[in-house]
N, C-alpha and C positions, 0 to 999 in steps of 0.2 A: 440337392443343396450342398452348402461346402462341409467338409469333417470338422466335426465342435467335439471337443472335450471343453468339463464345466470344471473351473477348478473350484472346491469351496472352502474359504480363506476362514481362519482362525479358530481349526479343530482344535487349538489346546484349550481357547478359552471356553467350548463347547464342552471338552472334557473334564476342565477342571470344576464346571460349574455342575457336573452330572448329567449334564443333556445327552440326549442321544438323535443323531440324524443320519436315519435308515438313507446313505450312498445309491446303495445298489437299487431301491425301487423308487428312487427320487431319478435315477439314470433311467427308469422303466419309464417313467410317466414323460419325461421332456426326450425319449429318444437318442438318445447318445451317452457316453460314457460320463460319469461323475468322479472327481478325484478331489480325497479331503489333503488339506493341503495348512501348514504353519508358517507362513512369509515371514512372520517375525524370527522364528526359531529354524529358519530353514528344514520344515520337514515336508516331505511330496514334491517337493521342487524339481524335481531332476526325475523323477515318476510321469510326471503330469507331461513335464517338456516329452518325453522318449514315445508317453503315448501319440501325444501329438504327430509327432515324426513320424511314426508306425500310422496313425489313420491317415494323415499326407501322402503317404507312399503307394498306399492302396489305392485309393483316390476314392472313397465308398464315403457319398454324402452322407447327410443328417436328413431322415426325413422332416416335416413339421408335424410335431407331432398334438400342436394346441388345434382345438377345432370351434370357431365362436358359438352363438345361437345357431340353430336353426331359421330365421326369419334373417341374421345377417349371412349366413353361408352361402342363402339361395338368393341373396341380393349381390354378392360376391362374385358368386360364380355369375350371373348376369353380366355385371361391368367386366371381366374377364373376358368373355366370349365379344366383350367390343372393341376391346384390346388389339389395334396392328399386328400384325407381323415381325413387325422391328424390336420388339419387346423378345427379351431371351425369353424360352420358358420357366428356366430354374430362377427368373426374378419375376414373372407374370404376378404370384401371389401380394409380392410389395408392394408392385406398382398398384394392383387390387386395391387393395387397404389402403392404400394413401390418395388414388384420388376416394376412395368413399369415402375418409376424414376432411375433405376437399383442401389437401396439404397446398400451398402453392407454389411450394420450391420445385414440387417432382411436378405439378401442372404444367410449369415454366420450362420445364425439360421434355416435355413430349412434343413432337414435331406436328401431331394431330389429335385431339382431344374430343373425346369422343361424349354424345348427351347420355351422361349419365346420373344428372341431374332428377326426372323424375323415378327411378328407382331409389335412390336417394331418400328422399324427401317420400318416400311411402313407409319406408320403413322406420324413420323420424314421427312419422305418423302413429303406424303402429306401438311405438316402443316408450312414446312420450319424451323424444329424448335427441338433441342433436348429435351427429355420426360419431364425433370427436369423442364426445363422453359416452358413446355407445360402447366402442372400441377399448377404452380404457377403463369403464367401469368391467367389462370382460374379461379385461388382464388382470385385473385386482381381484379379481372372483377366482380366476386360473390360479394365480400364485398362492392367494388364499388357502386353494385347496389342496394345492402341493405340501403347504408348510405343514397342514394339518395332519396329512397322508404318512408325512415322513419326520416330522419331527416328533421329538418325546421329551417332555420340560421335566425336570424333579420335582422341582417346587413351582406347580403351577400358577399357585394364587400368590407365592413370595414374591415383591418386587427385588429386583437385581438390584446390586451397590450402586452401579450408575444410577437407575431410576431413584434409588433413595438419595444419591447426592443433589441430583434436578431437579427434586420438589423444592430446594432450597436454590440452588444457586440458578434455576431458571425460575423461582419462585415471579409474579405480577409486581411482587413490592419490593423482595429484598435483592431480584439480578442485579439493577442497577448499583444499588449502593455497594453488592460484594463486588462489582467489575472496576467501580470508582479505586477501593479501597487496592484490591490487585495491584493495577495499574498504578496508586499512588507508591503504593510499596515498591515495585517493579525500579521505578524513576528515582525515586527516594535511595534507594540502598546501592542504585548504579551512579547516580551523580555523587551523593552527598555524603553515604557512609564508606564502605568497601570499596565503591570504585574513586573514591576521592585519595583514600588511603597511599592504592596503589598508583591511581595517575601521580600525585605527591612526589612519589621515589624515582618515578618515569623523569618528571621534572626536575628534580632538583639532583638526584643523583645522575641519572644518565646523561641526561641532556642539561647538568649544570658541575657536577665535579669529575667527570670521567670524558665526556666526548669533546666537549671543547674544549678545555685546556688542553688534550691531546694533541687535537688537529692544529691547536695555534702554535703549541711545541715546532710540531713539525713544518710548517710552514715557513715556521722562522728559522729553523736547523737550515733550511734549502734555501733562503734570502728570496722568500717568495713577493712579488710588487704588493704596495700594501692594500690597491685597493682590491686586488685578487682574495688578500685575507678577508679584506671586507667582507665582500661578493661569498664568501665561503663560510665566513663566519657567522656574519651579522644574517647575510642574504639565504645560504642554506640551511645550516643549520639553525638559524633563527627562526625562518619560516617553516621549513619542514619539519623540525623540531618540534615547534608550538602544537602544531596538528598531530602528529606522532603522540605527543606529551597524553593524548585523549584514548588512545587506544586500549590501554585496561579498564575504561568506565566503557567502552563502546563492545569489549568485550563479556566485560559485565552484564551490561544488557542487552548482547544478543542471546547470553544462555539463559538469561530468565524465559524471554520471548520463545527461545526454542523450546524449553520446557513446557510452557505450556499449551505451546503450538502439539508437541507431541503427546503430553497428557488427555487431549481431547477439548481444554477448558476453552480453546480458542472458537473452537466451532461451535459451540452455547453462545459464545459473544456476536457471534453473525446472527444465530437464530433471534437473541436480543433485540441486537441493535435490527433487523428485519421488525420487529414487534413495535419498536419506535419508529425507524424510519419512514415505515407505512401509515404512518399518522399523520406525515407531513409531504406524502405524496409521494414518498423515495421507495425503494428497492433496498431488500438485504441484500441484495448482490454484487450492489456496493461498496457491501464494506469489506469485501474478500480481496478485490484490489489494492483499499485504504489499509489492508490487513499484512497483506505482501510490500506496502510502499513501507511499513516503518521500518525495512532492511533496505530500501535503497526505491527510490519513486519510480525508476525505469520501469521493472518486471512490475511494481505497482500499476502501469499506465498501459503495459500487454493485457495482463490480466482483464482489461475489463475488456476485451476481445468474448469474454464470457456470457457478457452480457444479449442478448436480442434484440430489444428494443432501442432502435439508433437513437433517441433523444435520450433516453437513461446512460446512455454508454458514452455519449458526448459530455454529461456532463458530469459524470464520473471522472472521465480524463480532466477534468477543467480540476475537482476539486479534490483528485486524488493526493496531489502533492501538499496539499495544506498541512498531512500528517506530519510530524517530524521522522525523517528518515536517518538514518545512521549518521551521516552527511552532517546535520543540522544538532550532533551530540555536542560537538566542541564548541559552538556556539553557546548551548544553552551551557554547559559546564561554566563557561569563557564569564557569564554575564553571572549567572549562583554565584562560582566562585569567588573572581575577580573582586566584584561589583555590588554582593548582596553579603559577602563571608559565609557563604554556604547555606543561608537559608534554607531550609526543609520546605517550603510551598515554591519557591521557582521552577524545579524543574519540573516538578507533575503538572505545574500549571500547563507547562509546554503544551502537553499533549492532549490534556482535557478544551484547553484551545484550539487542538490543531480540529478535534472530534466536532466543538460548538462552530467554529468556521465552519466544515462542513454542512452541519445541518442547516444554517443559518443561510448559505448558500444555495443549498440544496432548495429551500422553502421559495427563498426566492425566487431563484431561476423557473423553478417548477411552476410561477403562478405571469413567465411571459407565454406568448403562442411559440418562439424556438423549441422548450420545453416541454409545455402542459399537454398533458395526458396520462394514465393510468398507468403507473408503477409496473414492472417486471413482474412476472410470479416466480418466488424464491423457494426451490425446493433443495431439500442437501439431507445429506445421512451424518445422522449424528451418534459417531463412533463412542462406542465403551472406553469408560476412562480407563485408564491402565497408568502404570508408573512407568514412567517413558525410559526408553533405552540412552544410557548414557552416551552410547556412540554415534548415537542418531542426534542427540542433543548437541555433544561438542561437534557433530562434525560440520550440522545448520551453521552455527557459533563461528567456525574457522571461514567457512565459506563463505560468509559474510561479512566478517573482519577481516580477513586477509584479502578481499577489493578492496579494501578499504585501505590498507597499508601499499597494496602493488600502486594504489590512485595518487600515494603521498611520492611514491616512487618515480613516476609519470607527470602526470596534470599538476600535481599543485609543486615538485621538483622543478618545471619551468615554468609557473607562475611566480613561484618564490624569488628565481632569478630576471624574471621580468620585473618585479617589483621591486628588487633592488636596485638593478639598472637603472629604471626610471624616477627610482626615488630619490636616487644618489647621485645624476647625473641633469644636468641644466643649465641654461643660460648667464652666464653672470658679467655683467658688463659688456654685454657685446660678443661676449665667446663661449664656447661650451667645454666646460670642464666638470672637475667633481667639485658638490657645494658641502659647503660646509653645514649649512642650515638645510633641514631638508626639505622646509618652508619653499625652495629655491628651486628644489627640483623639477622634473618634466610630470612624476607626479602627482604632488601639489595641485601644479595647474591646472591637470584636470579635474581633480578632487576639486577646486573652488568654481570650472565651471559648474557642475551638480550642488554643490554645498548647498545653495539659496535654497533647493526643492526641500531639501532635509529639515530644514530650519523650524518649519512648525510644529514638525515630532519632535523637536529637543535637542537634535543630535546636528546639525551644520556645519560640521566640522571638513574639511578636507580630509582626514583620516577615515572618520565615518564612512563619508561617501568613498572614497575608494574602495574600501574597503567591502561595502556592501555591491559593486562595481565586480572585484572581482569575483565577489559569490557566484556571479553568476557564472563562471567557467566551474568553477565549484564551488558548491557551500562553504568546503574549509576551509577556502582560501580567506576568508574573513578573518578567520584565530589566524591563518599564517600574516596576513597582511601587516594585520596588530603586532604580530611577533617583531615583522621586521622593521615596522614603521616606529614603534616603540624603542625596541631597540634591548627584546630581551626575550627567551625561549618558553620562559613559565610560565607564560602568561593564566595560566589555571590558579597558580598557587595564592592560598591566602595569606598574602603577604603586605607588611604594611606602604612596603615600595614599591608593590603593582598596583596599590590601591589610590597612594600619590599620584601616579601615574597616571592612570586610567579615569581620575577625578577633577582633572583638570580640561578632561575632553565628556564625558558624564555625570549623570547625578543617577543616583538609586532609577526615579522615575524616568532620566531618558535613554538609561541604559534598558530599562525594561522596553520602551517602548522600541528602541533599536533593536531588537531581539523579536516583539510582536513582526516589525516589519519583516525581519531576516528570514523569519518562520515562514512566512503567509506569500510571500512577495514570487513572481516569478523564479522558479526552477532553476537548476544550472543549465549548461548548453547538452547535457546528455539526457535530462529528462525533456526541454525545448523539441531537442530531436525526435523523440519519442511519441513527445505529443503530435508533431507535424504528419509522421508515421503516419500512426494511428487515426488520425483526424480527416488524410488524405485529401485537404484542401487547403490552401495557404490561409481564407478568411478566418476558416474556425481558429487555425493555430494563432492567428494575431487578437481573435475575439478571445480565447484564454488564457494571452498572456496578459492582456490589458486588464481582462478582468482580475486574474489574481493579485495585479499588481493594484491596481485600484482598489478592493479591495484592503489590502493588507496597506495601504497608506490610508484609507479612511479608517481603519483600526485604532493603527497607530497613532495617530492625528488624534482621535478621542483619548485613547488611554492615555495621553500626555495632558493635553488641553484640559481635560476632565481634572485627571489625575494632579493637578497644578492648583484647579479648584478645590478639591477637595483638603490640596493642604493648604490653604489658607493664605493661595497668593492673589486673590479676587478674579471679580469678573473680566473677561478681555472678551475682545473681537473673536479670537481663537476658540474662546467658551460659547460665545453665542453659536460660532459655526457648528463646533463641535453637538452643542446643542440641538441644532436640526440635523444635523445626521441621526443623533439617534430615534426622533422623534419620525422620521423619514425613515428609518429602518425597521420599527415599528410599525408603522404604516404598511411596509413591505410583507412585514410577517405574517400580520392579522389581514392584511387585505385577500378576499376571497379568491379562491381557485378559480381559473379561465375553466369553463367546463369541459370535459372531451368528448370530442366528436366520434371517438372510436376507430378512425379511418384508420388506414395503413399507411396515408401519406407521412411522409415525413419532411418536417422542415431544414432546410439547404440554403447554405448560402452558395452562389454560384462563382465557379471560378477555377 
């Protein structure tokens, strides 16, 4: 076999709790060398690697030193002896074991496949029990009997910290509502307290008494042309400005997420949400994706590479971006802000929405035949809480925010100046020049072709639509759009002159409902890309963009329609429609599961 050293990770937390695990006869029983070793504290590190070197050099394998039953050994050693020639010897034993679990990936790989079916199926006989669980209920006996061998607990009957903290926060009744409450906190104190604070100063001082009057100084020291200022003023710094302006709340909330991504409390929230999502036909390993998307949707949309089962995995990618990603912060800041004066329930709504989309999709899709079939099985190791290392926390924190500023520096840098180009620039009387109105501009015009679709969610504006228009090359581009089309940098700040402003194009309710769409609605062109990737068929990718998009306008379409009813502007056309959507979504929810057939096929669209 090949040279194994084992290293085993997290002797300090073994020492400091009094445990003891006997190395040297835990090294006797599996055959090769044992090295305890501290990853966090760097201890054994450079031990473990030298050994390695040292048993490489030598080239002195590993025997195998596990040995199953006796009834599976001598069924083992059978299909072995039927085994080609072509098979190494030093891999004979794998190939053994996996067709006797009757694996299909190593079936698929052997050039001739030999009947070993009815030895198989005798000793299934014997043991009351198919190969797969034969093979692995024997590894959980083997390991079982390792830990016993070699470990020594102090306190055997005390539950550890962690275990005392998981009877409550994985508790049946009270996970949910401590994850609700988290996460409201999480949102609440990045949008609305602390990081409102500092975006504030971001706004008003940086990007309102210090950098612009600067550049306008200078500009006009040089007799720079005026529409150049423009372009520079109104167009860059306006737009990239605006999006910048969001960077301290987006910092804010990536060290919370990092924190408790390193405390542990994140991977309770998979095990969780695994506990729910298996009630409505899903997979917790889904949300490990949806988990990775609230830093940025792309690595979210890799991630479910994870997954196994290709219709879990497809529709993962479909409803991974629904979460709000980093991307999608200065939005929801844009609309609290702006639009709501900071309301404390906006921004957690975001994400408690981006979670209920999900599921809500999830149910669905799960109950067409694309979908329907039996959930992934979710298994994961859930690590000891620990107080997470500062360094590990800011440096998740920068690596995530700082794409996010190189993105403002790039992508939304030439969108900001495509947007003022086109918005400043038009037709007037027969020739093109700069308009004065920017009604006038190139665009306007496309903004008022889109405008009509917007119109039943509230928002039909030519601003709106452009503006949700350019999201899609990036989410930010939305806050920078406003920025420039407005025609002012803060757009975060609660001010009573953003809120004149912004009030003339929204109301409370169609600013909300512009926001549901913004969230929910197709991706930028980087996560698009991702999805087409990973989907590796052009129908799927056009089947999930349509759907998110459709989707997140029949949201939005209720929540305004509805939301219009409820204040007390009567029934309309728009209420009724609105009306059988939900009654039709309902219908969707509650309507029975398509049963599974159990096969392996999977459903494809071709192309």
């Amino acid at each position: 076999g090949i040279p194994v050293v084992i290293a085993v990770n997290m002797m300090d937390v073994v020492n400091k709790r009094g445990d003891q695990i006997d190395l040297a006869r835990l090294g006797k029983e599996l055959g090769c060398e044992v090295v305890g070793i501290s990853a966090l504290r760097g201890k054994g590190i450079i031990e473990v690697a030298q050994r390695a070197v040292t048993l490489a050099q030598t080239g002195k394998g590993t025997p195998c030193a596990h040995r199953f039953d006796a009834k599976v050994e001598a069924a083992l050693a059978a299909i072995g002896a039927k085994l080609k020639p072509e098979i190494p010897q030093e891999q004979k034993r794998f190939y053994t074991i996996k067709l006797f679990e009757r694996d299909e990936k190593i079936v698929g790989q052997l050039k001739t496949i030999p009947n070993v079916e009815p030895i198989i199926a005798e000793v299934e006989t014997e043991l009351d029990d198919d190969s797969e669980s034969i093979i692995t209920s024997a590894r959980y006996t083997y390991i079982a009997s390792l830990i016993k061998d070699s470990q020594r607990k102090k306190n055997k009957e005390k539950l550890t910290t962690s275990d005392q903290i998981d009877q409550i926060v994985t508790n049946r009744w009270l996970a949910l509502p401590i994850f609700a409450v988290v996460m409201f906190l999480v949102y609440y104190v990045s949008v609305t307290t602390v990081g409102t604070f500092l975006t504030d100063w971001t706004n008003e001082v940086l990007f309102g008494e210090i950098i612009p009057p600067a550049v306008e100084n200078f500009l006009v020291s040089i007799n720079c042309a005026p529409w150049l200022q423009g372009l520079i003023l109104d167009g860059i710094i306006g737009g990239v400005g605006a999006v910048l302006g969001f960077v301290p709340q987006m910092f804010v909330l990536f060290f919370f997420l990092a924190f408790l991504e390193d405390s542990g409390y994140m991977a309770r929230i998979a095990f969780i949400m695994d506990r729910i999502f298996r009630k409505f036909g899903l997979s917790g390993k889904s949300f490990i994706p949806i988990l990775i998307g609230t830093g940025c949707g792309v690595p979210g949309i890799m991630a479910s590479r994870t997954i196994e089962n290709e219709r879990d995995r497809r529709m993962t990618i479909i409803t991974t971006t629904f979460i709000p990603c980093g991307a999608k912060l200065p939005i929801i800041a844009l609309i609290a802000g702006a639009l709501f004066g900071g309301t404390w329930w906006v921004a957690p709504s975001a994400y408690f929405l981006g979670i209920a989309a999900i599921i809500v999709s999830g149910i669905i899709l799960k109950k067409t035949k694309m979908f329907a079939g039996n959930p992934a099985p979710f298994v994961m190791e859930l690590p000891a809480y620990h107080w997470p290392a500062l360094t590990n926390v800011f440096r998740s924190m920068w690596e995530r925010g700082s794409s996010f500023i190189k993105k403002a520096g790039t992508i939304i840098l030439l969108s900001s100046i495509f947007v003022w180009l086109t918005s400043n620039f038009g037709v007037v009387e027969g020739k093109f020049s700069l308009v004065e109105d920017l009604s006038d501009g190139f665009l306007a015009v496309l903004g008022n072709v889109f405008a009509w679709l917007f119109k039943p969610l509230g928002w039909g504006t030519w601003q709106a639509a452009v503006a949700t228009l350019t999201g899609l090359v990036a989410k930010e581009n939305v806050v920078g759009t406003f920025g420039i089309i407005y025609g002012f940098a803060e757009v975060a700040e609660d001010g009573v002159e953003i809120w004149g402003t912004l009030a003339n194009s929204f109301t409370p309710l169609s600013a909300y409902s512009f926001l549901v769409f913004n969230l929910l609605c197709a991706p930028c062109f980087a996560a698009i890309g991702a999805i087409k990737r990973e989907m590796n068929n052009a129908k799927w990718t056009w089947f999930a963009l349509l759907y998110q998009t459709g989707f997140a306008y029949a949201v939005s379409f209720g929540v305004y329609q509805l939301g219009n009813l409820f204040a007390g502007h009567g029934f309309s056309t728009g209420t009724a429609i609105a009306t059988l959507l939900v009654v039709l979504l309902l219908y969707l929810l509650f309507k029975p599961y398509k049963k599974s057939t159990h096969s392996k096929t999977v459903t494809t669209f071709v192309g």
